[in-house]
C-alpha positions as CSV (number, residue, x, y, z in Angstrom):
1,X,0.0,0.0,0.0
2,X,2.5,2.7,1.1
3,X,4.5,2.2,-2.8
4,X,0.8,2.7,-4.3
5,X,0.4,5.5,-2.0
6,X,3.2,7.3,-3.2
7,X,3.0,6.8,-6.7
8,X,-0.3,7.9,-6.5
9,X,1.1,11.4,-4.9
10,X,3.3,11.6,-8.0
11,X,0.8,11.9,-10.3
12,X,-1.6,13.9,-8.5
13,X,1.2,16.3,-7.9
14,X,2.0,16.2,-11.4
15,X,-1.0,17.1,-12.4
16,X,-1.7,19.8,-9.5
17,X,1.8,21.4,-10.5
18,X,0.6,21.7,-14.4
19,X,-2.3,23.2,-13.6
20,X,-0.7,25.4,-11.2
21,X,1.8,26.1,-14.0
22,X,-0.7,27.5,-16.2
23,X,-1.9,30.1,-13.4
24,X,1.6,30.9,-12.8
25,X,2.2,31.7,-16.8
26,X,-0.6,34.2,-16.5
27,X,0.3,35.8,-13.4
28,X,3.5,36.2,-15.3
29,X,2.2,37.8,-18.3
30,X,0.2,39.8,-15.6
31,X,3.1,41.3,-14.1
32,X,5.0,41.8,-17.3
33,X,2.5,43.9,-18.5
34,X,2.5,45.6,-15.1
35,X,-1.3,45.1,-15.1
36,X,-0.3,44.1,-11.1
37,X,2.7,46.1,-9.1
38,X,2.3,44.3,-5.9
39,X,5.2,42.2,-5.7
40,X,4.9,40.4,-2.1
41,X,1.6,39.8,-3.2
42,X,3.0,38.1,-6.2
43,X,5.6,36.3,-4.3
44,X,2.8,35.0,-2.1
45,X,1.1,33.7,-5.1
46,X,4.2,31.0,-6.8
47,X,4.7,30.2,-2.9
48,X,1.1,28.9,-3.0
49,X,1.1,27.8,-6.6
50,X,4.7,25.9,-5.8
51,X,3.2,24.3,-2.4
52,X,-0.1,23.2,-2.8
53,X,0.3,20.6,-5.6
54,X,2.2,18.3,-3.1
55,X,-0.2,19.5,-0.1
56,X,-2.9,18.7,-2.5
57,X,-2.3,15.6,-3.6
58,X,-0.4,14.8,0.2
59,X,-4.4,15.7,1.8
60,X,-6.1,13.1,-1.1
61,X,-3.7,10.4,-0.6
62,X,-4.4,10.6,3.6
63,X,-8.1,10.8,3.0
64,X,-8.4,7.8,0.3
65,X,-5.5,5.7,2.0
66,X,-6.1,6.2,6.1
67,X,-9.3,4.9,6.8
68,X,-8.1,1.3,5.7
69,X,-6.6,0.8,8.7
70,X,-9.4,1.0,11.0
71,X,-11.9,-0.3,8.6
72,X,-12.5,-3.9,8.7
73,X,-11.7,-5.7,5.4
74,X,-15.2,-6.7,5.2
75,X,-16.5,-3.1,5.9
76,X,-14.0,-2.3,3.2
77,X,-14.6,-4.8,0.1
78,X,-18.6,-4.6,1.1
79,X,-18.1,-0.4,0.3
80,X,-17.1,-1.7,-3.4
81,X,-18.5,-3.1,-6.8
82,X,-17.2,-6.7,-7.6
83,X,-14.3,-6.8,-8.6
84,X,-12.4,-5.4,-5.2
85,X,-10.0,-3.1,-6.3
86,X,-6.6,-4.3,-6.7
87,X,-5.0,-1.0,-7.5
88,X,-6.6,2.2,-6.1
89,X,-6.9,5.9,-7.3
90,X,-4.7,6.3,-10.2
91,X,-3.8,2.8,-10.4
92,X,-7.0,2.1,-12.1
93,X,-5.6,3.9,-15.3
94,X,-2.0,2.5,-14.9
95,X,-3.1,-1.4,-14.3
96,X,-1.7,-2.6,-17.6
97,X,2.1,-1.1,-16.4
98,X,1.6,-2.4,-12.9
99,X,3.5,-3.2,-11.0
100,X,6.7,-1.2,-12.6
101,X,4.9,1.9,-12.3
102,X,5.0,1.7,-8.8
103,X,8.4,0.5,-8.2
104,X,9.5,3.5,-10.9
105,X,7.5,6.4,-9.1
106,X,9.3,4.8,-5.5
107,X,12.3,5.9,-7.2
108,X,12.0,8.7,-8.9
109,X,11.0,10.4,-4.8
110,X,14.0,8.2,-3.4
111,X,16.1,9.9,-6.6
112,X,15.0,13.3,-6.8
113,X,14.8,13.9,-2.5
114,X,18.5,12.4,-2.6
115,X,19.2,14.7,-5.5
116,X,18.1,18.2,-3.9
117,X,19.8,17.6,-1.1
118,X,23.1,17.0,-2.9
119,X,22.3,19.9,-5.2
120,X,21.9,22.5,-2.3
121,X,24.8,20.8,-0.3
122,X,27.1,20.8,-3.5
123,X,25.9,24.5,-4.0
124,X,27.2,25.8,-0.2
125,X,30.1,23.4,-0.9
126,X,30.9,25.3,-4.1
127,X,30.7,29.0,-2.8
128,X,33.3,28.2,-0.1
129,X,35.4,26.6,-2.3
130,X,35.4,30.2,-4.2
131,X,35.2,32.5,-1.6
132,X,39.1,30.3,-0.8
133,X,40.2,30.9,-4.1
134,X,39.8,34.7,-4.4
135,X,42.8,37.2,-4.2
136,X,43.4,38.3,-1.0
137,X,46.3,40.4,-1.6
138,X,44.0,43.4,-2.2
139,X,43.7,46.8,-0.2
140,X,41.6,47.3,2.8
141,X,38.4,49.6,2.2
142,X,38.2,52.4,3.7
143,X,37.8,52.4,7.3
144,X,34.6,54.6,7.0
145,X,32.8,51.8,5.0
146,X,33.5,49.2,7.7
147,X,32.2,51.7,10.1
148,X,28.9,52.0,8.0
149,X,29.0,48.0,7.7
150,X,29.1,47.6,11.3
151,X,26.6,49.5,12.4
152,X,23.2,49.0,9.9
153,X,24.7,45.1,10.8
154,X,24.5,46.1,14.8
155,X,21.5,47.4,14.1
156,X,19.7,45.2,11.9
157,X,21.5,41.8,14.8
158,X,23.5,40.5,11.8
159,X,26.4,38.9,11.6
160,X,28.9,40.1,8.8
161,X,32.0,38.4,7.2
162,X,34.5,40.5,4.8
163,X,36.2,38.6,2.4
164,X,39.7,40.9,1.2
165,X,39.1,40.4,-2.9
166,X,38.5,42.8,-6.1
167,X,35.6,40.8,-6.8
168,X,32.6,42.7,-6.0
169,X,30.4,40.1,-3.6
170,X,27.4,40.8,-1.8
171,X,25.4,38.0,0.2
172,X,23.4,36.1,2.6
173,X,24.5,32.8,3.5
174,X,23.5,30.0,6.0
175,X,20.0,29.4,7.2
176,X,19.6,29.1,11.0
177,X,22.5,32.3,11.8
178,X,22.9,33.6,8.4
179,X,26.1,35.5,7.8
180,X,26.2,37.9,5.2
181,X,29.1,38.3,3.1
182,X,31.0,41.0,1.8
183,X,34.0,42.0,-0.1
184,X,36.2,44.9,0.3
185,X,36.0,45.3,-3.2
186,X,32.1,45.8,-2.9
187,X,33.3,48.6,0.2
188,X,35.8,49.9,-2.3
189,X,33.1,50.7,-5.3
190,X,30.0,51.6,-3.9
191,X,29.5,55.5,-1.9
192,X,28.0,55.4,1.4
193,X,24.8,56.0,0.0
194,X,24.8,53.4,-2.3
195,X,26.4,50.9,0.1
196,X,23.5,51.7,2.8
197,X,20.8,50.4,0.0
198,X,22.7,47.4,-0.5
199,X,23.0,46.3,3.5
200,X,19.4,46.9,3.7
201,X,18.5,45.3,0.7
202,X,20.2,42.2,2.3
203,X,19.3,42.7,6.1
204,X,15.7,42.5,4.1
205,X,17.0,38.7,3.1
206,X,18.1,37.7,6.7
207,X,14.8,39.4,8.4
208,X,12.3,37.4,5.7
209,X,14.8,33.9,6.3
210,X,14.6,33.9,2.4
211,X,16.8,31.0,2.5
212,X,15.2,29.2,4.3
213,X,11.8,29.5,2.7
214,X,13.5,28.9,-0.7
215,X,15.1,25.4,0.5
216,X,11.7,24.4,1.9
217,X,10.0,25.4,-1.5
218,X,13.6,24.2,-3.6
219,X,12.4,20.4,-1.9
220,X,8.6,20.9,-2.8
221,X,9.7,21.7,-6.5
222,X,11.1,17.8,-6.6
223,X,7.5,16.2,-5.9
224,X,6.2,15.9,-9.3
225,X,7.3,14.8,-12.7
226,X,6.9,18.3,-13.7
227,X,9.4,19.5,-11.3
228,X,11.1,21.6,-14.1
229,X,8.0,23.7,-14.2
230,X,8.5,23.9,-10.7
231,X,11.8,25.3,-10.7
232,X,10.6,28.0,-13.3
233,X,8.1,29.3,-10.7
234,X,10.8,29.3,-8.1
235,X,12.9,31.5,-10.1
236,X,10.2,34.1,-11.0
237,X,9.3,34.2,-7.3
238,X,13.2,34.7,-6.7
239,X,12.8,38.0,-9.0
240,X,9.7,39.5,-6.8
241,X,11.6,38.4,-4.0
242,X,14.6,40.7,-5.1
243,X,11.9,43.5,-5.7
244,X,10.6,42.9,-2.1
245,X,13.9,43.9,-0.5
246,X,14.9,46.6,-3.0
247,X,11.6,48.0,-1.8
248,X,12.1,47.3,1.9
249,X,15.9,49.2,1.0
250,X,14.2,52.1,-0.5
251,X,11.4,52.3,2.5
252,X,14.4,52.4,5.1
253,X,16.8,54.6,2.7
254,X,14.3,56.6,0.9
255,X,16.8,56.7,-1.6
256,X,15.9,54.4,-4.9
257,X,18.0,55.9,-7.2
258,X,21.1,55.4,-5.2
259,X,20.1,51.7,-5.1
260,X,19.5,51.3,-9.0
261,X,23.1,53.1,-9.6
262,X,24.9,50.3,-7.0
263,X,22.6,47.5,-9.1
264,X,23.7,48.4,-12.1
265,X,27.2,49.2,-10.9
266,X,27.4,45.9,-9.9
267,X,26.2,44.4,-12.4
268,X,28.5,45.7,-15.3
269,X,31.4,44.7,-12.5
270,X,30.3,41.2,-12.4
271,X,29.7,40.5,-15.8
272,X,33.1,42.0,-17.6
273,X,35.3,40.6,-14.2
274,X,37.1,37.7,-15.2
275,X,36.9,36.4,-11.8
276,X,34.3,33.3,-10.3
277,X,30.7,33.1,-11.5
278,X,28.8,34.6,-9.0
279,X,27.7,32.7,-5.8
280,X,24.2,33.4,-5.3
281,X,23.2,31.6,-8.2
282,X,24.3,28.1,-6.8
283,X,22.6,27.8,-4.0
284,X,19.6,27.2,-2.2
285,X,21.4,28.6,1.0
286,X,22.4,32.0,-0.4
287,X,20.8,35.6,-1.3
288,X,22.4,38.0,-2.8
289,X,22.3,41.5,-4.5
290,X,23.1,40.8,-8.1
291,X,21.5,37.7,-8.6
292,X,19.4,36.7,-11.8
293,X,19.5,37.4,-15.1
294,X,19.5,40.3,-17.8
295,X,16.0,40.1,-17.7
296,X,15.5,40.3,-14.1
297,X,18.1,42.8,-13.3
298,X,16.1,45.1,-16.0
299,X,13.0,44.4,-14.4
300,X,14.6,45.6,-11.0
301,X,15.9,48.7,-12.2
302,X,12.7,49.8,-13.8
303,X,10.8,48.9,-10.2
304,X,13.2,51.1,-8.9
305,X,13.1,54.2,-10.7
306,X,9.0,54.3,-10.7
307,X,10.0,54.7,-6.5
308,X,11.6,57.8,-7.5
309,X,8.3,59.6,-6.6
310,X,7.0,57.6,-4.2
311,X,7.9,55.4,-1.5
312,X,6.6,51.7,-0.8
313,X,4.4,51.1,1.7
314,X,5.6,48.4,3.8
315,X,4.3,47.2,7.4
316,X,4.1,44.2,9.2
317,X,0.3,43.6,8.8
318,X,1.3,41.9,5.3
319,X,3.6,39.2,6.2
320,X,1.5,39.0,9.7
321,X,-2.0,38.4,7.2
322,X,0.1,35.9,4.8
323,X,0.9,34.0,7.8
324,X,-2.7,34.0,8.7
325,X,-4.4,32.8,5.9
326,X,-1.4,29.5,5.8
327,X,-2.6,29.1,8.9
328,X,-5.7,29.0,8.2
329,X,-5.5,27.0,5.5
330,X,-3.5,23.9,7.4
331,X,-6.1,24.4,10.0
332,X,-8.7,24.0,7.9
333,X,-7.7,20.7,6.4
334,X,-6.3,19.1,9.4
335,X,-10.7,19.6,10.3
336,X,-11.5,18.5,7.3
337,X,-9.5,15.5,7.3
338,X,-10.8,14.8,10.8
339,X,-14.7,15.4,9.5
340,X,-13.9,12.7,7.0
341,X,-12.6,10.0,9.2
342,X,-15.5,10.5,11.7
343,X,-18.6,11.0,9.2
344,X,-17.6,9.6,6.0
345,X,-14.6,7.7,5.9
346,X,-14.7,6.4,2.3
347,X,-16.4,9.6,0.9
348,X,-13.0,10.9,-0.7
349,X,-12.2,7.4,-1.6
350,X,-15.5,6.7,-3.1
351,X,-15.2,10.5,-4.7
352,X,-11.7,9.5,-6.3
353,X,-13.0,6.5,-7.7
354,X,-15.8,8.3,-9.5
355,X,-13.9,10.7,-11.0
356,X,-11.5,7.9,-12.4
357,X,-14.1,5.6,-13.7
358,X,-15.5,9.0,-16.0
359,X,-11.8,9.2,-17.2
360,X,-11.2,6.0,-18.7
């Protein structure tokens, strides 16, 4: 039952994740069009898109699957038609590949869970290997920059590590006490103005525990055959994610244009350097400043010169509702779930089976 079980979660997922895809293409076009400026709203919207296909089909496979362990096998073969069902849910459509189906969809979650966690551990392996090979025979910044460092990181509680290189590198790394990581080439390029926007920028990361919250959703994006779908999602989250913390810079700063002119300062800097690929690309564990694309790094820019006239408004109440309404949400399916197994039992199972026997 339990290798049923989960390749039946495969292929609900898979096709919760599609279906979620196509909402997520329109969104996009939404936002490209900038029919919708709200970008934590947006951000909010992949999250749920990302994690409710494996919630979805998670909730289904408990309500169809559970009740068979308290339910007599009597009670249980007299609730179906003759023949009693060998294969359950999907199976029904899959019987002529059975049992390899099974065995295959056991594998691809024992393959993929084994591969995001090598991918993410390979990624933070990685960065350290290049933040060791960088030139440190550079000169120290200015002693006025690390002044500036150290206080917006005193006052924001975060920890700060300065790497001595050319190579202009501005993150957040680690999950439980993220660290963010600077060069003293970064202090070296950027005035105090423009290096203010950039802490806060990342001080936004550490306050939201983006990395966290993009391994959690990096792990949900490996529970469907569609995963690369997935991962397309994550990335155009990642880009309002970016916007949310240039906002929350220019909120704190009040100075947008000062952050645009260190993004794209940056940005010329890391793509004619001949030095590493930048870090926060490889990782599930890492933020960072200049991260993305052409695309996305236009798309930044122009968010933050429409700020030029006014400022965002950003307060608490929005992360405080979002967190609301999740939990709400588990709430209400952990009492749904529990209406089921007192009232109807076999309802969902009996709702499944329906549906299945109109689809083949």
């Amino acid at each position: 039952m339990l290798i049923a079980a989960i390749e039946n979660f495969v292929l609900f997922s898979t096709v919760f994740t599609i279906a979620g895809f196509v909402v997520a293409l329109a969104l996009r076009h939404i936002t490209a069009r900038r029919l919708w400026g709200r970008a934590d709203t947006t951000a909010r919207l992949y999250t749920s898109i990302i994690v409710t296909p494996p919630l979805a089909a998670l909730w289904l496979i408990v309500a169809v699957f559970l009740p068979q362990f308290w339910l007599t096998p009597e009670t249980f073969e007299a609730a179906h038609s003759t023949p009693y069902h060998q294969f359950h849910l999907l199976g029904e459509l899959t019987v002529s590949v059975e049992p390899t189906l099974s065995y295959a969809m056991f594998l691809f979650v024992v393959v993929t869970g084994a591969f995001a966690i090598w991918s993410n551990a390979a990624g933070s392996w990685r960065i350290a290997r290049v933040v060791r090979r960088l030139d440190m025979n550079v000169p120290a910044p200015p002693a006025e920059q690390i002044a500036l460092v150290n206080s917006i990181a005193a006052r924001r509680n975060l920890a700060v590590g300065l790497v001595m290189t050319d190579y202009p590198l501005s993150f957040v790394w680690g999950i439980h006490r993220s660290k963010l990581i600077l060069s003293s080439g970064l202090l070296r390029t950027l005035t105090p103005e423009e290096l203010t926007g950039v802490l806060e920028h990342e001080s936004a990361h550490h306050e939201r525990r983006d990395n966290l919250f993009k391994l959690l959703l990096s792990f949900c994006t490996y529970t469907s055959l569609a995963f690369p779908l997935s991962r397309l999602i994550l990335r155009w989250r990642a880009t309002e994610v970016e916007t949310i913390c240039d906002e929350a810079a220019v909120a704190r700063t009040s100075a947008p244009l000062e952050l645009a002119e260190a993004l794209v300062k940056l940005r010329r800097q890391t793509t004619i350097a001949s030095g590493p690929a930048e870090p926060t690309a490889t990782s599930a564990l890492v933020s960072g400043f200049v991260s993305g694309n052409a695309l996305t790094f236009e798309y930044r820019v122009n968010r933050l010169l429409t700020l030029l006239d006014s400022s965002p408004d950003l307060t608490g109440n929005r992360t405080h509702h979002g967190k609301t309404l999740a939990g709400l949400a588990v709430s209400g399916a952990l009492l749904t779930l529990a209406a089921i197994f007192v009232f109807a039992p076999l309802s969902i199972h009996h709702a499944a089976e329906t549906l299945i026997e109109l689809l083949k």
